[in-house]
DOBATOR-600378 format. One record per residue: x, y, z of N, C-alpha, C in turn; residue in three letters. Coordinates in steps of 0.02 Angstrom, whole numbers, padded with zeros to 5 digits, always signed. Atoms other than C-alpha are relative to their C-alpha. Example, Ala and Ser with C-alpha at 12.3 -4.5 7.8 and 13.67 -1.06 7.14 Angstrom:
+00045-00059+00000+00615-00225+00390+00045+00060+00000ALA/-00042-00059-00003+00684-00053+00357-00039+00055+00037SER/
END
This chain:
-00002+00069+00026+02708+11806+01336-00028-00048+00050UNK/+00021+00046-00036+02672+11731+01496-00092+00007+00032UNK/+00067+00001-00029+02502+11805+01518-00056-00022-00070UNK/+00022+00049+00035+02462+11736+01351-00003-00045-00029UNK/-00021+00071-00019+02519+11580+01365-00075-00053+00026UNK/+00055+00047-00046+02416+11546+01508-00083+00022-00002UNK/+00089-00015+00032+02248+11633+01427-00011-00059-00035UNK/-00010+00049+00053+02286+11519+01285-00032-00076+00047UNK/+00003+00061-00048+02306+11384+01417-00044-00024+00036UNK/+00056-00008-00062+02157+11412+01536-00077-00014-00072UNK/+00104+00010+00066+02000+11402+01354+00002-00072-00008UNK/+00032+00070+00029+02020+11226+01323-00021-00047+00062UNK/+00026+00013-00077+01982+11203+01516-00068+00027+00001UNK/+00058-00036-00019+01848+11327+01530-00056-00034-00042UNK/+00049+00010+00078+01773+11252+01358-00022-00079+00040UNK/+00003+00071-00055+01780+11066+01469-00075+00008+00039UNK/+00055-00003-00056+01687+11146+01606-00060+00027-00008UNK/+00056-00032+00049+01560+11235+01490-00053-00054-00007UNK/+00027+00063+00029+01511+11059+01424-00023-00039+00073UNK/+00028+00034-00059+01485+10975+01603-00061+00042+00021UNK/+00080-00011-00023+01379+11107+01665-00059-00003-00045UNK/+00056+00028+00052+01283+11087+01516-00062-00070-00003UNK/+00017+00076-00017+01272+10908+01550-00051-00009+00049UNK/+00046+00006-00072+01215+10941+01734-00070+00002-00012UNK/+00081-00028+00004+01053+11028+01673-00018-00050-00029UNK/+00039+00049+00057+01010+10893+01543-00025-00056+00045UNK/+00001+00085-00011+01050+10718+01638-00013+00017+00056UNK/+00045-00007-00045+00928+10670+01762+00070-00037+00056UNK/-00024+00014-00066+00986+10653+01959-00003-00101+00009UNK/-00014+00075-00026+01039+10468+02021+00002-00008+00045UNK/-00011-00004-00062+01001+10438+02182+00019-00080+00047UNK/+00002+00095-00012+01024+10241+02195-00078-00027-00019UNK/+00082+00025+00021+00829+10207+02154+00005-00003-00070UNK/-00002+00015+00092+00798+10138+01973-00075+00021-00013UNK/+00073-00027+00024+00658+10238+01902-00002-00011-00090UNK/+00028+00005+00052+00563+10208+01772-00061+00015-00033UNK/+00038-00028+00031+00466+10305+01659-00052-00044-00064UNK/+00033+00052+00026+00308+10195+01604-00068+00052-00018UNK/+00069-00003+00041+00153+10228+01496-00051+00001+00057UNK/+00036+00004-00051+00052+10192+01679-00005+00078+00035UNK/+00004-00052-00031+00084+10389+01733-00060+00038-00009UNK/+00049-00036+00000-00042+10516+01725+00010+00043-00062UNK/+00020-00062+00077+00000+10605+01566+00060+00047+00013UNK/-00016-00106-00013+00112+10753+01652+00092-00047-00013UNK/-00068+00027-00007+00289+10619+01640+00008-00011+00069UNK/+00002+00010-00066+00267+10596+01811+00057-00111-00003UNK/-00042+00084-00023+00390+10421+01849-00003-00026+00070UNK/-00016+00058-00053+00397+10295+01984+00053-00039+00009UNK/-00063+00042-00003+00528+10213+02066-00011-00064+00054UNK/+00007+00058-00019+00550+10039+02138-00017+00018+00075UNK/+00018-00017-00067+00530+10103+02321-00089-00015+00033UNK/+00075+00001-00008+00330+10082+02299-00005-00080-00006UNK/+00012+00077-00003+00261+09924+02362-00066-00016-00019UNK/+00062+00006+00005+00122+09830+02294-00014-00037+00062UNK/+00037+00026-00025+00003+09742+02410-00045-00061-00009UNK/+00062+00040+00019-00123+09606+02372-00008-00031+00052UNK/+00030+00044-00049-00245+09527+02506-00063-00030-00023UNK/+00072+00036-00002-00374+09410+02490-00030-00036+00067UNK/+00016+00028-00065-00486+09322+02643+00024-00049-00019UNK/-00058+00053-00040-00397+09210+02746-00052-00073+00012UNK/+00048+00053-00003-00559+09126+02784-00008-00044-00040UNK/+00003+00019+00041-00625+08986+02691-00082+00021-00031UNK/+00049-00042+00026-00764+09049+02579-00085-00083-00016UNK/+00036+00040+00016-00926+08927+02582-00084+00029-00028UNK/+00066-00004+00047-01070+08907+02454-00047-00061-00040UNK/+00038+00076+00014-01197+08781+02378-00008+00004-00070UNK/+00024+00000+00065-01211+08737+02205-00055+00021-00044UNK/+00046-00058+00074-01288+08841+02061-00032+00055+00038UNK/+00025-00077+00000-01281+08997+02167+00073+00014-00020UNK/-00042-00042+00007-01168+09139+02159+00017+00008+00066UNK/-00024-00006-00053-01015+09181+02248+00039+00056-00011UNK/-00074-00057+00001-00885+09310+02270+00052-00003+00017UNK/-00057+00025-00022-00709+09285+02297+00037+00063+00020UNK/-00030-00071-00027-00628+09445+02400+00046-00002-00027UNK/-00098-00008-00012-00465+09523+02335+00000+00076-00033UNK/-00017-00045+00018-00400+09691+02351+00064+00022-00010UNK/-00063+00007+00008-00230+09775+02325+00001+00080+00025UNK/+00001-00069-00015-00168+09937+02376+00090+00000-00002UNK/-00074-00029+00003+00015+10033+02368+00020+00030+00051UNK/-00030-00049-00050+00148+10094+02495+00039+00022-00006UNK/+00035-00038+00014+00180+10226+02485-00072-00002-00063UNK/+00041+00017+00053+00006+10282+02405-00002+00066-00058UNK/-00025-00023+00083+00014+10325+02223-00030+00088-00019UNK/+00043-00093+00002-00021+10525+02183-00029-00023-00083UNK/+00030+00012+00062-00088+10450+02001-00009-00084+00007UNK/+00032+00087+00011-00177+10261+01949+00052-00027-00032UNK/-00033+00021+00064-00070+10147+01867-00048-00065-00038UNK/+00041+00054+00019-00149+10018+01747+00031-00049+00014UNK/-00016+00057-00032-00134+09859+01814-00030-00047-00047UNK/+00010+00058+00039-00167+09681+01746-00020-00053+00061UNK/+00043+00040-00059-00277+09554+01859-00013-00082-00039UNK/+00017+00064+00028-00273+09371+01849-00015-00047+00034UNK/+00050+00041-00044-00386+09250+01935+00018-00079-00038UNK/-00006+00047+00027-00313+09066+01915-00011-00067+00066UNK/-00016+00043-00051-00360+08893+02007+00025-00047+00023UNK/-00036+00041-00012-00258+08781+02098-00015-00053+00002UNK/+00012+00063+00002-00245+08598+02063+00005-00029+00089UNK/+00011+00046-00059-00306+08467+02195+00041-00029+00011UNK/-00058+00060-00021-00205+08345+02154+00054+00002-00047UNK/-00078-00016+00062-00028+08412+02054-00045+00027-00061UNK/-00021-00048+00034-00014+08501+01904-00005+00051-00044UNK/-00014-00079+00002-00028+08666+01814-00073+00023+00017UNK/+00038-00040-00018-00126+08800+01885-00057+00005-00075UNK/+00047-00019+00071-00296+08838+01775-00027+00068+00016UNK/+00031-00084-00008-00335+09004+01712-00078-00006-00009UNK/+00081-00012-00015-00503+09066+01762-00016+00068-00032UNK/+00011-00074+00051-00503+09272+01694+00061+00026+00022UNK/-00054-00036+00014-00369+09386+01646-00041+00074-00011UNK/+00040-00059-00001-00440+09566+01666+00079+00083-00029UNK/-00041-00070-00023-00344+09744+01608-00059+00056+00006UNK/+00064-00068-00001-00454+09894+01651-00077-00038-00023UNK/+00059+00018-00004-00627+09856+01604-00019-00066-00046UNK/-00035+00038+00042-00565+09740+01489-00011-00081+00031UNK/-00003+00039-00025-00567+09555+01525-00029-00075-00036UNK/+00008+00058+00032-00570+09363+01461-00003-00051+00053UNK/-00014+00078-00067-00624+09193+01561+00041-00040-00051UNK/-00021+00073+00039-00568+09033+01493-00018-00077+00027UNK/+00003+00087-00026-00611+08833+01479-00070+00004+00054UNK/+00056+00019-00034-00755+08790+01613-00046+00052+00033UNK/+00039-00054-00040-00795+08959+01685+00009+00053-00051UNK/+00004-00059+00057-00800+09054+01498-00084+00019+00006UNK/+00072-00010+00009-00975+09149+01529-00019+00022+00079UNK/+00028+00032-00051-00974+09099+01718+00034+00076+00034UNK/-00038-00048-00037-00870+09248+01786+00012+00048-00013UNK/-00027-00053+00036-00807+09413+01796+00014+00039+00067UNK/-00044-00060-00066-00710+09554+01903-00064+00042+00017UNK/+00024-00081-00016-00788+09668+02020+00033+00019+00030UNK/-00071-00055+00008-00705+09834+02042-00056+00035+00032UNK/+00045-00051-00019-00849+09932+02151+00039+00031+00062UNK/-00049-00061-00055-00704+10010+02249+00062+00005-00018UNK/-00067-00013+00040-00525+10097+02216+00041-00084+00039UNK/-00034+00051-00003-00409+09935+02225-00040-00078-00023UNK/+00039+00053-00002-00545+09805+02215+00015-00057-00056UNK/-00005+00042+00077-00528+09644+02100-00032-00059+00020UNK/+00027+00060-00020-00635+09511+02174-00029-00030-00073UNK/+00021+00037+00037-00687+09392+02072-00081-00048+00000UNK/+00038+00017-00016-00856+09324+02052-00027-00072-00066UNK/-00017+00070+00027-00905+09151+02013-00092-00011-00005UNK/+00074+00004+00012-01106+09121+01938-00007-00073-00004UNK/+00042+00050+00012-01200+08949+01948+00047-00056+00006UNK/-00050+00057-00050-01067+08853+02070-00016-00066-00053UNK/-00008+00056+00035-01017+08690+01982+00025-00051+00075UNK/-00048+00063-00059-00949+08521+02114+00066+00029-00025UNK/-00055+00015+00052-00788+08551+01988+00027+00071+00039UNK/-00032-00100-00011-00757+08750+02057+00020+00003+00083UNK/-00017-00008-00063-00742+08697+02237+00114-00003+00001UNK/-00081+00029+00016-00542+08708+02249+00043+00091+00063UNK/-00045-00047-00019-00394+08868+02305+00010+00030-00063UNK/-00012-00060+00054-00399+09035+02196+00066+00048+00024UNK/-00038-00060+00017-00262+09150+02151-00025+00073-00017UNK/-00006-00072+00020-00278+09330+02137+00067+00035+00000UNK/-00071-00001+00023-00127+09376+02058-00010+00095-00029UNK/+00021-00067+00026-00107+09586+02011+00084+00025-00031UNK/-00071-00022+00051+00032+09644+01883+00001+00083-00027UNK/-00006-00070+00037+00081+09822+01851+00059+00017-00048UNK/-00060-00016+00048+00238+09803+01744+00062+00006+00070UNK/-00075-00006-00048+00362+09821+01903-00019-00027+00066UNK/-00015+00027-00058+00283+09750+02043-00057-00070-00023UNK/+00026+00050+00015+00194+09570+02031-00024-00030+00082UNK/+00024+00056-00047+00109+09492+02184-00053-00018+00005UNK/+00042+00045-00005-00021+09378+02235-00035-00007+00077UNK/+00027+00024-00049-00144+09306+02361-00055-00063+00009UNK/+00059+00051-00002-00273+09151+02403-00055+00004+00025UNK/+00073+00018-00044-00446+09099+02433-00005-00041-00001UNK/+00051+00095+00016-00526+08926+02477-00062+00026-00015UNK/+00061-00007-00008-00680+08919+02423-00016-00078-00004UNK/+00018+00034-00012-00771+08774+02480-00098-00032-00005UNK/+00080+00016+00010-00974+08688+02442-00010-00024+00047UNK/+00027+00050-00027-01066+08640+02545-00030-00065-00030UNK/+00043+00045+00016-01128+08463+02533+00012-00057+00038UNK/-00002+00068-00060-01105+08288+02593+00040-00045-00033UNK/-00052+00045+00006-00959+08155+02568-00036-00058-00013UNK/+00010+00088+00004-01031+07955+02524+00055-00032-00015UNK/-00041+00060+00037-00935+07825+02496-00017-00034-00057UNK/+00013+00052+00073-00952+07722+02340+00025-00041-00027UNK/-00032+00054+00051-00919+07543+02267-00062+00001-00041UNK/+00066+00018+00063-01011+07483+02104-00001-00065+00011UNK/+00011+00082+00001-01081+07313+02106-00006-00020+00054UNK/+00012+00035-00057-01106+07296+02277+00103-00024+00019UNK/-00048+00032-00023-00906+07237+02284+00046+00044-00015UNK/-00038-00037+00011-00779+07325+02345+00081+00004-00043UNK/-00075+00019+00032-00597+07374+02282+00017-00012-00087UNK/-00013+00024+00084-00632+07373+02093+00044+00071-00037UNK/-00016-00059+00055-00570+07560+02042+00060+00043+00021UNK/-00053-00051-00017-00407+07648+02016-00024+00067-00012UNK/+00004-00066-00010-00394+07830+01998-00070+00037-00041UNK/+00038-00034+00057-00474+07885+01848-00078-00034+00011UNK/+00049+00054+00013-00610+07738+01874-00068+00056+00063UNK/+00045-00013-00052-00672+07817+02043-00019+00080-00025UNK/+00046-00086+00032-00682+08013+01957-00056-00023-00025UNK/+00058+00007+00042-00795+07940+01834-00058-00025+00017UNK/+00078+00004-00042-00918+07861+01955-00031+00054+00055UNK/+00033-00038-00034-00938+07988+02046-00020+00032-00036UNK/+00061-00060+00038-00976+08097+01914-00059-00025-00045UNK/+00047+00012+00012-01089+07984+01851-00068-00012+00050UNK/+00029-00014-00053-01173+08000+02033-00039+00051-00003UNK/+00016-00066-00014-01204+08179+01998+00039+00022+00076UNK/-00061-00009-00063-01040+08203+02127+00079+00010-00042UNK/-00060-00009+00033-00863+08241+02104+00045-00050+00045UNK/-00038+00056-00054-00712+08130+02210+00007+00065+00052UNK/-00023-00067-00062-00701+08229+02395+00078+00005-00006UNK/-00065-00035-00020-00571+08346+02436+00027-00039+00066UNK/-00004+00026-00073-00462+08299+02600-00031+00054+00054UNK/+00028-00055-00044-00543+08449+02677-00086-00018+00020UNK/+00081+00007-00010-00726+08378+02647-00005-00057+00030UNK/-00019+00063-00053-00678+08212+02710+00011+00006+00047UNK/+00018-00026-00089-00626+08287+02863-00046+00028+00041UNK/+00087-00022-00054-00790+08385+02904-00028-00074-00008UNK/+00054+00056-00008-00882+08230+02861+00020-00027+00065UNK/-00035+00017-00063-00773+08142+02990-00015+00033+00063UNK/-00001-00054-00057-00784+08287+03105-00079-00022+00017UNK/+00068+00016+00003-00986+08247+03078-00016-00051+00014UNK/+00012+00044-00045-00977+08082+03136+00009-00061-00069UNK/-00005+00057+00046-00952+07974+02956+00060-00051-00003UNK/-00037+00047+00005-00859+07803+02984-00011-00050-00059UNK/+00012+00028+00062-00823+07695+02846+00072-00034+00021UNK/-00059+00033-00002-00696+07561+02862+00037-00025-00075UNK/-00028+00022+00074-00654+07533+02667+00026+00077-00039UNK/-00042-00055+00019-00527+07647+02604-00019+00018-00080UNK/+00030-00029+00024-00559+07765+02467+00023+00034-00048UNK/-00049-00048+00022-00479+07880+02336-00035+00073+00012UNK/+00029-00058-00011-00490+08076+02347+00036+00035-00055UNK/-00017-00017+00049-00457+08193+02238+00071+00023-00014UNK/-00093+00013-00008-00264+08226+02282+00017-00058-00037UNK/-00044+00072+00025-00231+08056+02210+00010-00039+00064UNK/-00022+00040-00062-00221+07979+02410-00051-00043+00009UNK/+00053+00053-00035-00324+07840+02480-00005+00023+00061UNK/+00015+00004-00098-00390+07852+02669-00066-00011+00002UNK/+00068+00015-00036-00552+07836+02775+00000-00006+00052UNK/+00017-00038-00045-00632+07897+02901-00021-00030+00069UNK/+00000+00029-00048-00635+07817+03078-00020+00032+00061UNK/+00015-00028-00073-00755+07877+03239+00002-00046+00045UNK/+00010+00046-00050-00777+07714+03325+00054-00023-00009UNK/-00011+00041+00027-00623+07627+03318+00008-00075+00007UNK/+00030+00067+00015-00608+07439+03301+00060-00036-00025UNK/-00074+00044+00031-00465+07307+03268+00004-00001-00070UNK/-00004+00004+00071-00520+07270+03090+00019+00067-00059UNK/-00001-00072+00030-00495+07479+03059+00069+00010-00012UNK/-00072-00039+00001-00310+07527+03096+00015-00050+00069UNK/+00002+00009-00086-00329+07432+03293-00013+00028+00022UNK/+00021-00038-00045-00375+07483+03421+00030+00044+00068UNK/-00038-00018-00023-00221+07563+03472-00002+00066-00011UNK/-00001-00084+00067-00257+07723+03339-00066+00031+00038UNK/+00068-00047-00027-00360+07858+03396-00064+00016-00060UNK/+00032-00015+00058-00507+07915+03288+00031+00057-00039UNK/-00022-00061+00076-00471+08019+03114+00009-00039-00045UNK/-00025+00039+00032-00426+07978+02976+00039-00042-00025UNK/-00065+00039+00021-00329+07839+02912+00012+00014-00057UNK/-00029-00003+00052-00211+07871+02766+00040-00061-00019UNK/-00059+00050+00034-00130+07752+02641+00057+00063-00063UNK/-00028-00058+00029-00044+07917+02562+00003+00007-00072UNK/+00024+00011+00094-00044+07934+02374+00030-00072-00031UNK/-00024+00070+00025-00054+07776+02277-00002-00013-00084UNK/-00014-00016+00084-00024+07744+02080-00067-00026-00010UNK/+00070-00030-00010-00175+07812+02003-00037-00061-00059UNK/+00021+00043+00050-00170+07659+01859-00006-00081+00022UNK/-00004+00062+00020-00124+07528+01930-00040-00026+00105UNK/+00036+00032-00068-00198+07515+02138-00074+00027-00025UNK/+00068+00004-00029-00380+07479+02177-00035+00012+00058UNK/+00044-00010-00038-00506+07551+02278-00061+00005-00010UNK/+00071-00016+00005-00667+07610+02336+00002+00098-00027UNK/-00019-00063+00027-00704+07809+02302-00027+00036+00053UNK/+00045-00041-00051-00764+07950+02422-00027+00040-00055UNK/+00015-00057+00053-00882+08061+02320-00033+00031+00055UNK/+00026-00056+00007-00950+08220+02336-00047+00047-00005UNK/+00045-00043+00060-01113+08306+02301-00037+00053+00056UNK/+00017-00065-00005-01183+08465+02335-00083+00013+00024UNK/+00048-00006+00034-01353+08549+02336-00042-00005-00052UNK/+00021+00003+00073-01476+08529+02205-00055+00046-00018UNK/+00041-00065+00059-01587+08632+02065-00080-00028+00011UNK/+00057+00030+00014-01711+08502+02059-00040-00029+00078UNK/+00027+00027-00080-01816+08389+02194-00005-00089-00044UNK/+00027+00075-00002-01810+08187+02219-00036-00006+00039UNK/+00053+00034-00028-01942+08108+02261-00007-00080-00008UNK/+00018+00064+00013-02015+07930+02275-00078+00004-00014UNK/+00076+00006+00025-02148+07899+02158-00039-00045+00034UNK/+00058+00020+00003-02293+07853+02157-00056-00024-00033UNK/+00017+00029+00055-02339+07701+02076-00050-00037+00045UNK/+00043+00069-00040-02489+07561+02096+00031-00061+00000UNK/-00028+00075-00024-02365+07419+02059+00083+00014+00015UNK/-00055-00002-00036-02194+07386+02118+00034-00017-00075UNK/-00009+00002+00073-02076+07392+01969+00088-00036+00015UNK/-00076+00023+00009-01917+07294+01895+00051+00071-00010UNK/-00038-00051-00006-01769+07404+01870-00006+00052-00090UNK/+00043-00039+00076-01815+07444+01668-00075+00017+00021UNK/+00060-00046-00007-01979+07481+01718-00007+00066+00028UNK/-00022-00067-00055-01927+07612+01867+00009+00059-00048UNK/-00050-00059+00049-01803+07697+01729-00085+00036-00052UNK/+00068-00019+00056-01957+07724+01607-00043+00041+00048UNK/+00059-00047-00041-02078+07765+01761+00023+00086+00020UNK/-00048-00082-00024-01968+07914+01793-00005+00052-00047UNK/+00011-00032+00039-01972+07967+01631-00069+00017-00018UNK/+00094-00015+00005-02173+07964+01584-00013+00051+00046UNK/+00018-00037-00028-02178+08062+01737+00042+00071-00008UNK/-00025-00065+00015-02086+08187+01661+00080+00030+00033UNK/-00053+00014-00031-01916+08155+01762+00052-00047-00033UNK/-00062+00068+00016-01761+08037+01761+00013-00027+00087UNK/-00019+00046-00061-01708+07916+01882+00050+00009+00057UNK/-00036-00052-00050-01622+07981+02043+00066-00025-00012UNK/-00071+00025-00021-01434+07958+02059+00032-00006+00074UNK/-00015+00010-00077-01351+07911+02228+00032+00058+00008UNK/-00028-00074-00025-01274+08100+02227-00061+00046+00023UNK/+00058-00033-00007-01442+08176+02201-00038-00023+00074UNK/+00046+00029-00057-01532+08051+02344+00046+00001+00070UNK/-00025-00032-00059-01393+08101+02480+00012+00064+00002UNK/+00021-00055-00010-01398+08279+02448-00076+00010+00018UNK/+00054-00026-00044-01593+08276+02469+00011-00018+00057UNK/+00002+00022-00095-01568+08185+02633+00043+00040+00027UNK/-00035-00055-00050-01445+08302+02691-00031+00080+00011UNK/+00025-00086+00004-01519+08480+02625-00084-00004+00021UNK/+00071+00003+00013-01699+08443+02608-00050-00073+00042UNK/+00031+00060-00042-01723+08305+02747-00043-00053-00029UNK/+00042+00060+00017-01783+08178+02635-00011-00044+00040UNK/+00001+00072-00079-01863+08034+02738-00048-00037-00023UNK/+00030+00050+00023-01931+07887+02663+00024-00061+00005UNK/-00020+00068-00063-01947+07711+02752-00022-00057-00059UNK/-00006+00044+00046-01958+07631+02569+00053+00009-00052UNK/-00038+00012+00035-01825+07560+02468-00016-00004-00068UNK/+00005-00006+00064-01797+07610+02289+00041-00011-00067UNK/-00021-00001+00080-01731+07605+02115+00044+00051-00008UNK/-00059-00055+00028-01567+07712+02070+00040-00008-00046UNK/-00020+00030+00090-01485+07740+01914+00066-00042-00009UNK/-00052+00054+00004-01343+07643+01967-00027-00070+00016UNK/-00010+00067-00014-01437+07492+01993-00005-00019+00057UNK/+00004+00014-00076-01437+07518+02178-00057+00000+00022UNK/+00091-00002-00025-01587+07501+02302+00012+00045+00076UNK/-00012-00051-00050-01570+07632+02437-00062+00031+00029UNK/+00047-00041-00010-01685+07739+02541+00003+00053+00061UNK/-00025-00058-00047-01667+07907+02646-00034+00005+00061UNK/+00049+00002-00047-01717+07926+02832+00033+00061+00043UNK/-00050-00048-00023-01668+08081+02909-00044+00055+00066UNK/+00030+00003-00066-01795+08057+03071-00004-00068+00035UNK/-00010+00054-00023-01730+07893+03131-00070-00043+00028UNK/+00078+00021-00021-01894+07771+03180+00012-00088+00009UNK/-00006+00063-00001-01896+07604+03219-00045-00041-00060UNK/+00035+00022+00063-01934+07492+03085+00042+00020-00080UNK/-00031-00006+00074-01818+07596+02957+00083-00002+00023UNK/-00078-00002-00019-01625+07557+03013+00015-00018+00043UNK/-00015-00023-00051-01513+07595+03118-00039+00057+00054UNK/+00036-00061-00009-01544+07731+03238+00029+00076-00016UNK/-00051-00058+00001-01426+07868+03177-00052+00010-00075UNK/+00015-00032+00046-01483+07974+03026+00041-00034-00065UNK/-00069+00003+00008-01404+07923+02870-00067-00041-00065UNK/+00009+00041+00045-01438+07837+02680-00011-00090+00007UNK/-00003+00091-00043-01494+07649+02719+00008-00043-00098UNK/-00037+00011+00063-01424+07547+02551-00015-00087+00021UNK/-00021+00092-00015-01473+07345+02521+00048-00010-00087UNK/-00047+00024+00057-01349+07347+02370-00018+00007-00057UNK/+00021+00009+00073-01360+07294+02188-00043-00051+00006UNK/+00039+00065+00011-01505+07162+02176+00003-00003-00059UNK/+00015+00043+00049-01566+07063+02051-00038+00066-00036UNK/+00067-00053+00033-01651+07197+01899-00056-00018-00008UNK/+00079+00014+00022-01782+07095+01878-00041-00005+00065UNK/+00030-00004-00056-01829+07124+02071-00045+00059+00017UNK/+00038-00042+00001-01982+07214+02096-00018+00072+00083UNK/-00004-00050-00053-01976+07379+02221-00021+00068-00025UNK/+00030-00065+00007-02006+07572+02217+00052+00039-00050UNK/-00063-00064+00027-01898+07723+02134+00014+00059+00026UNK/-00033-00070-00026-01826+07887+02183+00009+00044-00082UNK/-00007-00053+00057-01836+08020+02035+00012+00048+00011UNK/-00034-00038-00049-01759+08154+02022-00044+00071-00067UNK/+00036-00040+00053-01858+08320+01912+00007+00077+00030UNK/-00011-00030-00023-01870+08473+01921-00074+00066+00033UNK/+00048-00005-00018-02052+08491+01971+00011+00043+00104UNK/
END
């Protein structure tokens, strides 16, 4: 009785321990790592666990280029440990605002796969000519594309990022309209510059200029939304003459309702200005017309300080510009045309019905 008792007694135990080891074989090991079995494996069920780090680097440098070429923006990524199979990843190239708020997407890439958006739909696209690679490449430079890129890389479990500056070359002016300063808030000074053929400078391009020797005592907006200007000599009427040279800041100012002057912007160019070549000296409607007959348009003050900076324009006669201005480039100093420093020489807005030369701008 007592040895079958405890037979009796001992099966609904054994039948217990039947069912666990059962269990053992089925249910996968736990080792503290959270794995997860994703569609990214190689086919065989192969899983990954959080222990794998992504990577992303882009140059540190700042990346410089001239308008309406091509550029490339470095960024690679790599895993640590490295991966015994690919996973598909997701690549997203977005650029950072100048002055506040949301980031703008530029391309969204999966595998060979890939969409731009908004100003650079056409203009761009990934290259991948090595394992990790995702640079980004940027066709027929705009003023508008100079700024700080994201390269951002997503695999479903790990997400990180990295930056580039990329920066244009070109040259900083200052700019009032009308000859008188202090007329334009925020929005006022974008729009003359881009009717310059210029954009408003960065604080980064304002400081090379500076660094280059450009003083200007009439403060300015930039494209942050801040006012300042740029001080090598200085001078009581500047800041005093207590302040060392750099720039002076009035720090960001409300973009509707203060007045300034503007710093613009402009780049290389496609085309070539010149100063025609007329037999009479022309009012300011005549100029505009002469520009055209000759198969051109009338220079803009972005266009006529990029030639003088890239293409050493140098002409010791004053002309016709489509703002109305009378300007002329000298960029071998001479007595007779200026100062003696290099540099745009400017007698203002005259009278239109005052007869002088033109500057055109074509693509002759």
């Amino acid at each position: 009785m007592y040895t079958t008792v405890g037979r009796m007694t001992w099966l609904p135990l054994l039948a217990v321990l039947l069912q666990l080891l059962r269990a053992c074989r089925t249910a996968p090991y736990s080792n503290g790592f959270f794995y997860h079995d994703i569609m990214n494996g190689n086919g065989n069920g192969e899983i990954y666990f959080n222990g794998v780090r992504l990577h992303v680097k882009a140059l540190e440098a700042p990346i410089f280029a001239a308008r309406g070429t091509n550029v490339t923006l470095p960024c690679h990524y790599y895993y640590e440990p490295r991966l015994s199979a690919p996973r598909r990843t997701r690549v997203k190239w977005s650029r950072l605002p100048v002055n506040g708020g949301e980031e703008t997407d530029v391309l969204v890439a999966i595998g060979l796969r890939h969409r731009s958006f908004g100003e650079y739909k056409g203009r761009v696209h990934l290259q991948q000519d090595s394992e990790g690679e995702a640079s980004l490449v940027i066709t027929q430079l705009r003023l508008a594309d100079t700024g700080r890129y994201r390269c951002e890389v997503i695999d479903g479990l790990e997400d990180e990022s990295s930056t580039v500056e990329l920066e244009l070359r070109g040259v900083v002016f200052p700019y009032q309209p009308t000859g008188r300063r202090y007329q334009l808030n925020f929005e006022a000074a974008q729009r003359v510059c881009e009717e310059q053929d210029a954009a408003l400078a960065t604080f980064e391009q304002l400081y090379m200029a500076w660094e280059e020797g450009l003083d200007w005592c009439n403060a300015g907006w930039l494209a942050d939304g801040t006012v300042q200007y740029p001080i090598t000599q200085t001078r009581e009427p500047c800041g005093g003459l207590g302040l060392a040279p750099g720039l002076r800041s009035y720090g960001p100012r409300h973009r509707q309702l203060h007045l300034y002057d503007a710093f613009c912007f402009s780049s290389s160019l496609r085309g070539k200005v010149y100063f025609l070549q007329h037999p009479h000296k022309l009012n300011f409607t005549e100029a505009w017309a002469a520009c055209e007959q000759d198969g051109a348009s009338i220079a803009r003050v972005g266009q006529l300080y990029a030639a003088w900076r890239f293409l050493d324009l140098d002409r010791c006669d004053a002309g016709w510009l489509a703002d109305g201005s009378l300007r002329y480039p000298i960029a071998f100093p001479r007595t007779n045309c200026g100062p003696p420093e290099p540099g745009v020489r400017t007698f203002g807005f005259p009278s239109r019905h005052q007869k002088h030369g033109v500057y055109c701008y074509g693509m002759r």
